[in-house]
C-alpha positions in Angstrom: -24.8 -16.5 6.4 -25.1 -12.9 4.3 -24.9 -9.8 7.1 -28.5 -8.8 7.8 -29.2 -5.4 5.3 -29.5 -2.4 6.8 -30.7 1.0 4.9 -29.0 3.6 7.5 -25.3 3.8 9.2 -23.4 6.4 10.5 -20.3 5.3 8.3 -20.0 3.8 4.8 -16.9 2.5 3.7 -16.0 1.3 0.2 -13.6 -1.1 -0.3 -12.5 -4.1 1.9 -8.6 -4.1 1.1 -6.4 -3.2 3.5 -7.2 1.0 3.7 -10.6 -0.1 4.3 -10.7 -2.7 6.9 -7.7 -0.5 8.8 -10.1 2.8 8.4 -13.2 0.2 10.1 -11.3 -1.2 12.6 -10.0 2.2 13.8 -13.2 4.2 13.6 -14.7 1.5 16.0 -11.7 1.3 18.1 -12.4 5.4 18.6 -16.0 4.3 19.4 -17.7 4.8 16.3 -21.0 3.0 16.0 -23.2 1.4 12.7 -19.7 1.3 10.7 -20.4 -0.3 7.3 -18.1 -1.5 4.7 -18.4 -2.6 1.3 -16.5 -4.5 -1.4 -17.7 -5.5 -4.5 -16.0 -9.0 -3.7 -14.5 -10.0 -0.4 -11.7 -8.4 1.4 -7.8 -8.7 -0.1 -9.9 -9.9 -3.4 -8.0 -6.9 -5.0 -4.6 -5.1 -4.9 -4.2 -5.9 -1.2 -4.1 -9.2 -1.9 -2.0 -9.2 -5.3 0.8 -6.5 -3.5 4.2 -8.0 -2.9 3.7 -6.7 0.9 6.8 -5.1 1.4 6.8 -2.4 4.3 9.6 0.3 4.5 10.3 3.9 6.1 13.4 4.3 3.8 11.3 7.4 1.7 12.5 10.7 0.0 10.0 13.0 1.7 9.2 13.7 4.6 5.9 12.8 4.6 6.4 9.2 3.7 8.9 9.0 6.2 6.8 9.7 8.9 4.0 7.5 7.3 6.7 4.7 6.7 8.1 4.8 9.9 4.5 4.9 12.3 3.6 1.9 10.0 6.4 -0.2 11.0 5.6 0.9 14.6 2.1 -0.3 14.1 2.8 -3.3 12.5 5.7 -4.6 15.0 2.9 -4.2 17.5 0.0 -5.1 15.7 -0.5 -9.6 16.4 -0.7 -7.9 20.3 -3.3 -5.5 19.4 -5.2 -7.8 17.2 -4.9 -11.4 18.4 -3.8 -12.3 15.0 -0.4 -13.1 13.4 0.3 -11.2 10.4 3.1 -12.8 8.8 5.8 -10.2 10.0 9.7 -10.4 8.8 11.6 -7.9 9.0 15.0 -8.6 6.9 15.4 -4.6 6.0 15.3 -3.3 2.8 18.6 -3.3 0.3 18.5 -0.3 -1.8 20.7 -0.8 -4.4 22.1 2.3 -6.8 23.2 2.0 -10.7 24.0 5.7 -11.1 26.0 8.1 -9.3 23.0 10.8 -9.4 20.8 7.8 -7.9 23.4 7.2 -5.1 23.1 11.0 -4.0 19.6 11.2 -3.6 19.1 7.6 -1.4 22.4 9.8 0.5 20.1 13.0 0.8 16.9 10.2 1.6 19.3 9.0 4.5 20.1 12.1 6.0 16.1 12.6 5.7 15.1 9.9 7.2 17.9 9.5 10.2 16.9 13.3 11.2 13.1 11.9 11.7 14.4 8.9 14.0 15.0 6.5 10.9 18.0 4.4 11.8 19.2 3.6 7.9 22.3 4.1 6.5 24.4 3.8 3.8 26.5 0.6 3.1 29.7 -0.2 1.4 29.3 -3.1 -1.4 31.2 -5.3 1.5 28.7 -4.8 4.1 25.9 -5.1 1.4 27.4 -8.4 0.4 27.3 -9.8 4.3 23.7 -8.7 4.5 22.9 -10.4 1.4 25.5 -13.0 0.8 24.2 -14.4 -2.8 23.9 -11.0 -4.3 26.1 -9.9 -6.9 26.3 -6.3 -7.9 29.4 -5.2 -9.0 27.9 -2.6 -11.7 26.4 -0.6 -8.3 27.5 2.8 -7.5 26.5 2.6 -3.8 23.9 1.4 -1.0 21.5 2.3 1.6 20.2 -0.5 4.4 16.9 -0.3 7.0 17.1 -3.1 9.2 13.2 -2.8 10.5 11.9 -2.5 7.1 10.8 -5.7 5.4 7.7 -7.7 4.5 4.4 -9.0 6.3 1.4 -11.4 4.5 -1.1 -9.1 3.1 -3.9 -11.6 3.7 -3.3 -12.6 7.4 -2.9 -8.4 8.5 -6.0 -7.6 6.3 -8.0 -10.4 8.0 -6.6 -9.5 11.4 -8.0 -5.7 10.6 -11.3 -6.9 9.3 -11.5 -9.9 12.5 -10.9 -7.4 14.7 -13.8 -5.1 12.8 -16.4 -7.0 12.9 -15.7 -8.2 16.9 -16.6 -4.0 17.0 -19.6 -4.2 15.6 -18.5 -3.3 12.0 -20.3 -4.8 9.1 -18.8 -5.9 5.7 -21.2 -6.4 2.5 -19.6 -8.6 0.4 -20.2 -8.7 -3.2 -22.0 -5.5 -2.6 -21.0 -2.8 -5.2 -21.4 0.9 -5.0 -22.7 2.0 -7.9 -23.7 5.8 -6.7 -23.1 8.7 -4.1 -25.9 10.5 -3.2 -25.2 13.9 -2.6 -27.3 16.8 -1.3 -26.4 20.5 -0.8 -22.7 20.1 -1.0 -23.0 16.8 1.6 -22.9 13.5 1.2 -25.9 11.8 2.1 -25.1 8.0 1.6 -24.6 5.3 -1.2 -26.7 3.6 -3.9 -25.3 -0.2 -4.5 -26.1 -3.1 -6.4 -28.4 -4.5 -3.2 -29.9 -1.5 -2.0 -29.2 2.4 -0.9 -27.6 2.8 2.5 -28.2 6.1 4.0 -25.0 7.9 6.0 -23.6 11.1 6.8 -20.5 10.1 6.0 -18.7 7.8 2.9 -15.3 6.9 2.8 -13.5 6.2 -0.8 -11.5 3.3 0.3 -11.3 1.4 -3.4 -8.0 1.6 -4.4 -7.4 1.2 -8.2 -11.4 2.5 -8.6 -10.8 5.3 -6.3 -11.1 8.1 -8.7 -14.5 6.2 -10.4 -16.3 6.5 -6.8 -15.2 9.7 -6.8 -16.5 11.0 -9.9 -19.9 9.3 -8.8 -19.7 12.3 -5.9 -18.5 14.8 -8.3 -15.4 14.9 -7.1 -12.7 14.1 -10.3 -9.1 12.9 -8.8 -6.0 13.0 -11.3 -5.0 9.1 -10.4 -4.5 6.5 -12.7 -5.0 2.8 -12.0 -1.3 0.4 -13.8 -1.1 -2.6 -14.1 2.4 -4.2 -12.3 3.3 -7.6 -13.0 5.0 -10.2 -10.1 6.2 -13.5 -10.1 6.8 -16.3 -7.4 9.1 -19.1 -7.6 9.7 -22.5 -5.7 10.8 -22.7 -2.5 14.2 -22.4 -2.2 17.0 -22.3 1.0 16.3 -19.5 3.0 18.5 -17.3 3.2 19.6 -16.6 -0.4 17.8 -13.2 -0.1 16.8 -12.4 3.3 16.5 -8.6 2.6 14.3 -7.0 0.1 16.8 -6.1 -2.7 14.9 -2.9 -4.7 16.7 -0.6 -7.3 15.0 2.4 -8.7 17.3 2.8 -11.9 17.3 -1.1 -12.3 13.8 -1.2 -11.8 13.5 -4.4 -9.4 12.1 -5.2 -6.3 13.0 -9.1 -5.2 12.1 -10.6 -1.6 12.6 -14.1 -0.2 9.5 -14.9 2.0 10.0 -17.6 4.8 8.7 -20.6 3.5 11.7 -19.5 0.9 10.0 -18.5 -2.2 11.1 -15.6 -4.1 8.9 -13.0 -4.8 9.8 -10.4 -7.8 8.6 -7.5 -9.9 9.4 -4.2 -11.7 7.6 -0.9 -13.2 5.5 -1.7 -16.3 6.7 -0.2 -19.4 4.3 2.1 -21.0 2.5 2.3 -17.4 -0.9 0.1 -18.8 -4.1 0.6 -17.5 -5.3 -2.8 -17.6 -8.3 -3.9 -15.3 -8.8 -7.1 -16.3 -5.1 -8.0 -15.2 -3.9 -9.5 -17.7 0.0 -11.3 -17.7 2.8 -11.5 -20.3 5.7 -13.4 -21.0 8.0 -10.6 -21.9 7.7 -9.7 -18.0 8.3 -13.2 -17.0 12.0 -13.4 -19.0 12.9 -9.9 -18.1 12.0 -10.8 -14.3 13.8 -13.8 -14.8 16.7 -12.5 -16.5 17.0 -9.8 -14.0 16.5 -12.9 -11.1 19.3 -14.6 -12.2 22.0 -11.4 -12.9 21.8 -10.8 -9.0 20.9 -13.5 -7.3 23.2 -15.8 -9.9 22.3 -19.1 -7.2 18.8 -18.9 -8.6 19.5 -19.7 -11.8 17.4 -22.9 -12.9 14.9 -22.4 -9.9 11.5 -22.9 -11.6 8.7 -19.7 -11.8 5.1 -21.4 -10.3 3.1 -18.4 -10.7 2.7 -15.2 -11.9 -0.3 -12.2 -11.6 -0.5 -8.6 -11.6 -2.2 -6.0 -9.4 -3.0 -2.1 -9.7 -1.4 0.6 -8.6 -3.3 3.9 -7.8 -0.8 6.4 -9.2 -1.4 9.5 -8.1 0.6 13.0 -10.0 3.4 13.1 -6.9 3.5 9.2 -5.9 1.6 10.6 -2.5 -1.9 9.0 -1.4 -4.8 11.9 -0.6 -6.0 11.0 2.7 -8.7 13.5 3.4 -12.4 15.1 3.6 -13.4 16.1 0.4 -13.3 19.9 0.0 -16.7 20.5 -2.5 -18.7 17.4 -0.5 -18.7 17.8 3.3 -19.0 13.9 5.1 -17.0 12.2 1.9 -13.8 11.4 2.8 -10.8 10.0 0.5 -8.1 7.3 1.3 -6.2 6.7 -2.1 -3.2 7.2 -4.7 -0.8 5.0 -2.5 0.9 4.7 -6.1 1.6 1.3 -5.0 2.4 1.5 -1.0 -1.3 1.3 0.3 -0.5 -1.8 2.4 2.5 -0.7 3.6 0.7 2.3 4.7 -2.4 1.1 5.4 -1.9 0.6 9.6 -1.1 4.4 10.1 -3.3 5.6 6.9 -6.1 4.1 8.8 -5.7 5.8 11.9 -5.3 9.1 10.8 -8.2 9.3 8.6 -10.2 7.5 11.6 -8.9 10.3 13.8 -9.5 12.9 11.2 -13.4 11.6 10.8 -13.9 11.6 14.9 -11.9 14.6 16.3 -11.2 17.1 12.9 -7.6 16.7 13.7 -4.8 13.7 13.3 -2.3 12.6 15.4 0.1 13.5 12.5 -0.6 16.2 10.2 -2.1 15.1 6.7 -3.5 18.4 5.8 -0.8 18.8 2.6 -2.5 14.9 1.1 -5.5 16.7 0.0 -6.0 16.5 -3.5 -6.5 20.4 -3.9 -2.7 20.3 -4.3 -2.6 19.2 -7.7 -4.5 22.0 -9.2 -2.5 24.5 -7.1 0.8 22.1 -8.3 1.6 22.1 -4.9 2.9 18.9 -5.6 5.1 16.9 -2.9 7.1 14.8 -5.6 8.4 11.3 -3.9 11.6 10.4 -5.7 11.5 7.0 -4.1 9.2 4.5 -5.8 9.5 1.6 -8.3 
């Protein structure tokens, strides 16, 4: 049965992906009541649910590091908190260098990341070998290793979150659209959708790769841009012939081995498309491939069953903004996760929750607001495929 429509609520929240149904959950955890959220289709319907779901604290700023690394904290906690299984493994993430320059910064990204309570470290090409026995890299310069960082399902932790929600009190609209911010006197006054206006003192921007199109509707005009990036899945194969995640900034590549033993791959778009209706190509398919096969030579003849693409919210510095608005008091921004909002999602959640109940967060966001790129303050995240 379709949630009963209500004109008023003390919270609207747009978009029902991961940011969103965290943001819910976490409001009504901090006792927030009349919590709405909308989605123009049904939760992990967009790039939560077409995100290769990979979950790191292995970052080049400090920023990331801390949002990587209370992530993982959540997330190794979070079927207790939520009743739910989310599909957790936690192999570690392989970073793999092709350039000496490369090398030096996931070095300088080590010693980052180990002086915030990070436990990575760099790895000769013998010890990366034992952690990933099938890989073959001999054109590598060097490589780094997390041992917590790794993967969870995207669908089971966004449906744990929005469970979880809605046993609160919260309400999702599905196939409810917001098509409008209304604004008064420099505050937000609620939200004017495809089955009604909702009145509410406060609106979150929770829509990932349409982010800076709800925020326009406020007046508010973020610098983000919404790409298109390919991925792949093969057949089940043996597990264990990639048990990390394997990722490679030069070599553009991340590749993942999910229990049931499929592979999971994908790379940086060339020409960084804008491409809403998602569209596929076969050029990415035999470069994937082609790039499969180089490392992970045992592949070789394992057959591709599907392939999709999902949108990345590229923000100017690779950071989100996760923030209140400064020209329209009550709206609020989670966005420009440049491709990590699920992996961020858990903490992302909870800070803006915080941030919306007690004006302060339990870690500092105040350098996410988007007022940096016009001061080009900009807190550049080397870090990011």
């Amino acid at each position: 049965m379709p949630e009963e429509w209500k004109n008023t609520a003390n919270v609207v929240v747009i978009g029902a992906g991961i940011q969103g149904c965290s943001i819910a959950y976490n409001l009504a955890k901090l006792g927030v009541k009349d919590v709405v959220v909308l989605d123009k289709q049904i939760p992990t319907a967009g790039s939560t649910g077409r995100c290769a779901a990979g979950i790191r604290a292995q970052w080049g700023t400090r920023m990331n590091c801390q949002l990587g690394l209370a992530s993982l904290e959540i997330l190794e906690n979070l079927k207790e908190e939520l009743g739910m299984d989310i599909g957790l493994h936690q192999g570690g993430y392989l970073m793999v260098a092709y350039k000496e320059s490369e090398f030096e910064q996931l070095k300088k990204n080590v010693a980052l990341q180990n002086s915030l309570g990070i436990t990575s470290r760099v790895v000769s090409k013998e010890e990366a070998y034992e952690i990933c026995p099938t890989l073959s890299a001999e054109d590598a310069v060097g490589f780094t290793y997390h041992h917590r960082d790794g993967h969870a399902d995207p669908f089971l932790t966004t449906i744990a979150y929005h469970k979880a929600a809605s046993e609160r009190g919260v309400r999702f609209y599905k196939f409810t659209e917001c098509t409008g911010i209304k604004v008064k006197g420099g505050e937000v006054k609620g939200v004017v959708t495809t089955r009604g206006e909702i009145d509410a003192p406060i609106v979150v921007d929770a829509a990932g790769p349409y982010s800076q199109h709800i925020a326009a509707m406020a007046g508010i005009k973020l610098p983000f841009n919404s790409e298109r990036h390919e991925i792949l899945v093969t057949e089940p194969v043996e597990f264990g012939v990639c048990p990390c995640m394997l990722m490679s900034f030069s070599g553009n590549y991340y590749i993942q081995q999910r229990p049931i033993g499929s592979i999971i791959a994908g790379c940086s778009p060339e020409g960084h498309p804008e491409d809403y209706s998602l569209g596929n190509t076969w050029n990415f398919l035999e470069h994937m491939s082609r790039v499969i096969v180089k490392l992970l030579p045992k592949l070789g003849g394992v057959r591709v069953v599907r392939q999709w693409s999902g949108m990345y919210n590229m923000s100017p510095d690779k950071q989100p903004v996760i923030g209140e608005s400064k020209e329209v008091k009550g709206f609020y921004i989670s966005a420009g996760f440049s491709g990590h909002g699920f992996m961020f999602g858990p903490i992302s959640g909870k800070l803006l929750a915080e941030l919306i109940v007690t004006g302060t967060s339990s870690i500092p966001i105040d350098v996410l607001n988007y007022d940096r790129f016009e001061k080009g303050e900009l807190i550049e995240e080397p870090a990011v495929v």
